[in-house]
C-alpha positions as CSV (number, residue, x, y, z in Angstrom):
1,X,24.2,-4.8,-12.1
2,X,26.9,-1.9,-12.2
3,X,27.5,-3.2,-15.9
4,X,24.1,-3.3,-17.3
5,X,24.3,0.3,-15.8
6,X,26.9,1.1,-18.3
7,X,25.4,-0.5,-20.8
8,X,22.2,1.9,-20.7
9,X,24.2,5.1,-19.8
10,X,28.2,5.4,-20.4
11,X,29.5,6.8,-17.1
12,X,26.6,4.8,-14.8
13,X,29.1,2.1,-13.5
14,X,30.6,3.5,-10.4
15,X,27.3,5.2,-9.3
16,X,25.6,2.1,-8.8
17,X,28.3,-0.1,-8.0
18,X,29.3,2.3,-5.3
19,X,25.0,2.6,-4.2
20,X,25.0,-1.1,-4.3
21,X,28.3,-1.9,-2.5
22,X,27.7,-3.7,0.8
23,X,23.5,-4.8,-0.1
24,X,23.1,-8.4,-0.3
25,X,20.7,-8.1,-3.0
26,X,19.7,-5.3,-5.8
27,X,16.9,-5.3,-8.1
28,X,16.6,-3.9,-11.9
29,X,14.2,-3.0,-13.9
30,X,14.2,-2.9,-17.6
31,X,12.4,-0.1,-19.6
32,X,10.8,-2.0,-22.6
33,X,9.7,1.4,-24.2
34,X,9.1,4.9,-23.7
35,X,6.3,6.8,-24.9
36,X,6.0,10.9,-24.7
37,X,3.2,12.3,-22.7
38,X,2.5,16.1,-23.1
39,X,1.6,16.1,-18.9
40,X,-1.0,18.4,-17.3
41,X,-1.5,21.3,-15.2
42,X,-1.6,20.8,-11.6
43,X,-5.1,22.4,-11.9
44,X,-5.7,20.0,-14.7
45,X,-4.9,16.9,-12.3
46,X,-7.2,18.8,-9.6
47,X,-9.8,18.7,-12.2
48,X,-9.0,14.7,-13.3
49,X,-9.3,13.8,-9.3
50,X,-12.3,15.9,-9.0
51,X,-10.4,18.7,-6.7
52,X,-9.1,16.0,-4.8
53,X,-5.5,16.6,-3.2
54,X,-3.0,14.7,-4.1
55,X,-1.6,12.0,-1.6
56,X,1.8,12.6,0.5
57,X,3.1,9.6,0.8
58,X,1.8,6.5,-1.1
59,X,-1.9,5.3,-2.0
60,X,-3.5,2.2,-3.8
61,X,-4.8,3.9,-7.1
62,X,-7.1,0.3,-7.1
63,X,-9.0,1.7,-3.8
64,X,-9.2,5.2,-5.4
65,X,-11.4,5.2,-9.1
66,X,-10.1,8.6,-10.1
67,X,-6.7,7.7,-9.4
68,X,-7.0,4.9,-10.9
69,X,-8.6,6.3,-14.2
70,X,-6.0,9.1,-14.3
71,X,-2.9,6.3,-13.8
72,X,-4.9,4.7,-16.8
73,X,-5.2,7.8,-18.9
74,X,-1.3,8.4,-18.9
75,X,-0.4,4.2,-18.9
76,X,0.6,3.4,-22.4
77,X,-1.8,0.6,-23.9
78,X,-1.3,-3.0,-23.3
C-alpha cells in the first residue's frame, strides 16, 4: 500500500508505510475523479438544514432528509 502511495504523491511512501507498520490489514481507496465545488457559508448550510446544527460526531444522512438532500446537492452525478 506504501507504494501505490508513491505512486499518487512522490514522497508518501514512508508515511504510510510507517502508519501501517505493525496492522494486520489496511484498506485504500481510489479517487476515480474530482470535481470542484465552490462550498457555502456556514450560515448557508444553516439555511440548507433548515437552522439545524450540525452533528458532533457522526449521523446517518438516510434518517435525516435535509442531510441527505444537502450530501446530494454537493455529490457529483452518477
Amino acid at each position: 500500500m506504501a507504494d501505490l502511495a508513491e505512486q499518487a504523491r512522490t514522497g508518501n511512501r514512508a508515511s504510510v508505510f510507517n502508519y501501517l507498520q505493525g496492522r494486520e490489514h489496511g484498506f485504500a481507496l481510489p479517487i476515480r475523479r474530482v470535481r470542484e465545488h465552490t462550498g457555502f457559508t456556514a450560515g448557508d448550510l444553516a439555511d440548507m438544514l433548515g437552522g439545524s446544527h450540525p452533528p458532533q460526531g457522526h449521523t446517518l444522512i438516510d434518517k435525516d432528509p435535509r442531510w441527505s438532500a444537502c450530501a446530494t446537492d454537493c455529490s457529483p452525478p452518477p
